[in-house]
N, C-alpha and C positions, 0 to 999 in steps of 0.2 A: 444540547441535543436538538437539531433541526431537525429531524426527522425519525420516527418512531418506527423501528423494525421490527419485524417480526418474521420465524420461521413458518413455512408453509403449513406444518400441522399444527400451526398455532390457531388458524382462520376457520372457522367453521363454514360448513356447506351455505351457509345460510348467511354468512361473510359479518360473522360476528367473531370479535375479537376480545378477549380477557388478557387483561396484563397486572402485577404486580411487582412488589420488589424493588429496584431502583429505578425503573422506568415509570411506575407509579410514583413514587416520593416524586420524582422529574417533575412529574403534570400537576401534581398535586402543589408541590412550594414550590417549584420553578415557573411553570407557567400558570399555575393556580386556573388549572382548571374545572368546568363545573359543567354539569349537565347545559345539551345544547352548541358545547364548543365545538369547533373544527379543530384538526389539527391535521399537520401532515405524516402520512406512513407510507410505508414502503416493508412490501415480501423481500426476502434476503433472497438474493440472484432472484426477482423476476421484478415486477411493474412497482409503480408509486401510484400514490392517491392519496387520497382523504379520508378520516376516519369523527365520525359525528360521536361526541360522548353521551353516552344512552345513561350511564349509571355509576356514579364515585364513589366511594368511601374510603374509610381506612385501610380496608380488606385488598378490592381491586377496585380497577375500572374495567368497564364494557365499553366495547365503541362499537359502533357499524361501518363497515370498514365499505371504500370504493375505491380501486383500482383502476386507473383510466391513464397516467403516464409511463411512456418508459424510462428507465435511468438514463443519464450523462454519458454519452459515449466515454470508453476508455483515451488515454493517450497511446500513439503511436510508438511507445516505449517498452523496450525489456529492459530491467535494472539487475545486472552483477554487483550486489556491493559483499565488502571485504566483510566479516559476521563483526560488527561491533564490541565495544563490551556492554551488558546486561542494563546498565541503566540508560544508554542513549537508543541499544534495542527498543525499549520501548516505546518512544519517541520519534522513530522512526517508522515504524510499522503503523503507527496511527497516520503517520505523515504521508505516507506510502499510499495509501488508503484515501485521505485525503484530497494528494493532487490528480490520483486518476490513473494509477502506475495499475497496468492488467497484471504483468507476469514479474516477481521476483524469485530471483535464484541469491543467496544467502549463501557465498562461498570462503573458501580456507584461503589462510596466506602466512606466510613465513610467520606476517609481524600478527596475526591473530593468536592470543593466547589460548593456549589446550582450554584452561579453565572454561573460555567463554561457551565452547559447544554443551557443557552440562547444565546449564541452568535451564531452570522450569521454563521460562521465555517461551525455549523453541518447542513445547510442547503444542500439540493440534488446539488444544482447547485455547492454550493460552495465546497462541497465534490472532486466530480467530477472533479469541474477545479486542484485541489491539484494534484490528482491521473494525471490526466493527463500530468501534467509539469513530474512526476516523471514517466511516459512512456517514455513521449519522450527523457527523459535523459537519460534510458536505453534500449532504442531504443526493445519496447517491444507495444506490442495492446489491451494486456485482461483489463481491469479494475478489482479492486479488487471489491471482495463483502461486504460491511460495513452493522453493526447491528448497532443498539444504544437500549442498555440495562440498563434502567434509574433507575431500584428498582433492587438492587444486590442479595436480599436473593430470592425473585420471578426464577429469571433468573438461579442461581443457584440447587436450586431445582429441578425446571419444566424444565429447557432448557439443564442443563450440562450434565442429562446422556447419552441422546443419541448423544450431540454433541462429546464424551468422547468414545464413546462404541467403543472398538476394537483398540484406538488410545495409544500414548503413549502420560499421560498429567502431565505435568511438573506446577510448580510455582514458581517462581523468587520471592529470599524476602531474604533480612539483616538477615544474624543469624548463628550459625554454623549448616550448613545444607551440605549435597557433594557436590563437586563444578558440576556446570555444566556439562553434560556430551556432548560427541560426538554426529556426527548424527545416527542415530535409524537403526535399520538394515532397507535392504533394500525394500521399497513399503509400511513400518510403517511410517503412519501419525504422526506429533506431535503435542499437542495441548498446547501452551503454556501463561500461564497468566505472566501479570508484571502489580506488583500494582502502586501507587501515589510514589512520591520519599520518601522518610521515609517507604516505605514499607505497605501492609495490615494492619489494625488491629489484633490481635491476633483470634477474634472472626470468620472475614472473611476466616486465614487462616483455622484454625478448620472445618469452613465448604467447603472450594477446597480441606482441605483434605480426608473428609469424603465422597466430590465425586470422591476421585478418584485421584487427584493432590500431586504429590510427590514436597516437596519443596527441591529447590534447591539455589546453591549461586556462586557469581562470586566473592567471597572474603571481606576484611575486610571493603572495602571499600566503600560509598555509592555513586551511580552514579544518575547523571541524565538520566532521561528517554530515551529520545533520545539519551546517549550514551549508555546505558542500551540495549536498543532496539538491534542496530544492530550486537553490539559484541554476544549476544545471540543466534541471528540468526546464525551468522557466526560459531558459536561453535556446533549448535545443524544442522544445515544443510550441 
């Protein structure tokens, strides 16, 4: 944990902060902290700062909190990925968080199994906590924005053009396609899909291309998602 969050009504008027729980254990054996220390915080979706420890024990900590940075601008990035299954879900949505991704949409695809849309994962809470271990890891405040787009041809259709309009939209998929390109010139959005690991349907890809979706490739090789994901980002941003 680089960086200690907290929600807004967590800060009192008087910009004092009480924490317990595992964010306490954190400061307590991880960074062993003690009355006197700095450490770094951050309000969820707003500023970063500093927070001085006024008071430890077992129970909680007190800090006095100051607020004086803003977070890490976002990346110029929408992410379409295919709904994983449940345990690289998890893994991803910290990672999501991590690199800087604002806006994910979480969509259906032939090869996505039924099973994967029912697990606790996609719940709000559970979202959420994901996203937030991958703030504090890159000592950042905004939370991403998540969709979950359950019927692919619907969402395709009725939702892609205007999420597409004016952007530059890419699609990640097995096949001889150009390899990935660099980032976009500059203040061009990119909107990028990446399907199930074996790639779209043929079907699917026909129509991300008919909205608009230039396929593209990271070579002969087929990756997992999650390695998939970040080398993409890193190429295109």
């Amino acid at each position: 944990m680089n960086l200690l969050l907290f929600p807004e009504q967590a800060l009192s008027t008087e910009g004092i902060l009480q924490v317990s729980g595992v964010q306490l254990q954190h400061l307590r054996n991880v960074l062993r902290s003690s009355i006197g220390d700095t450490i770094r915080v951050g309000k969820v979706n707003g500023s970063m700062g500093t927070g001085r420890v006024i008071e430890i024990d077992e129970r909680r900590a007190v800090i006095d909190v100051t607020l004086d940075q803003s977070p890490p601008p976002k990346l110029a990035l929408t992410l379409l990925l295919a709904l994983p299954r449940p345990k690289m879900l998890r893994r991803i949505l910290r990672m999501v968080a991590e690199l800087g991704v604002g806006e994910l949409h979480l969509i259906n695809s032939y090869r996505v199994q039924k099973s994967y849309w029912q697990t606790p994962i996609l719940e709000d809470a559970s979202i959420e906590n994901y996203f937030m271990q991958g703030l504090e890891q890159a000592r950042d405040t905004c939370l991403p924005s998540v969709n979950l787009q359950r019927r692919f041809k619907p969402f395709v259709e009725d939702d892609l053009p205007d999420l597409v309009s004016g952007k530059r939209a890419l699609v990640a998929h097995p096949g001889d396609y150009p390899p990935c390109p660099g980032p976009a010139a500059p203040l061009q959005h990119t909107v990028l899909a990446i399907g199930p690991e074996g790639g779209f349907i043929p079907y699917e890809i026909d129509m991300l291309q008919a909205a608009g979706f230039a396929p593209i490739s990271l070579g002969p090789r087929i990756l997992r998602v999650e390695t998939a994901v970040p080398t993409l980002v890193a190429k295109l941003c």
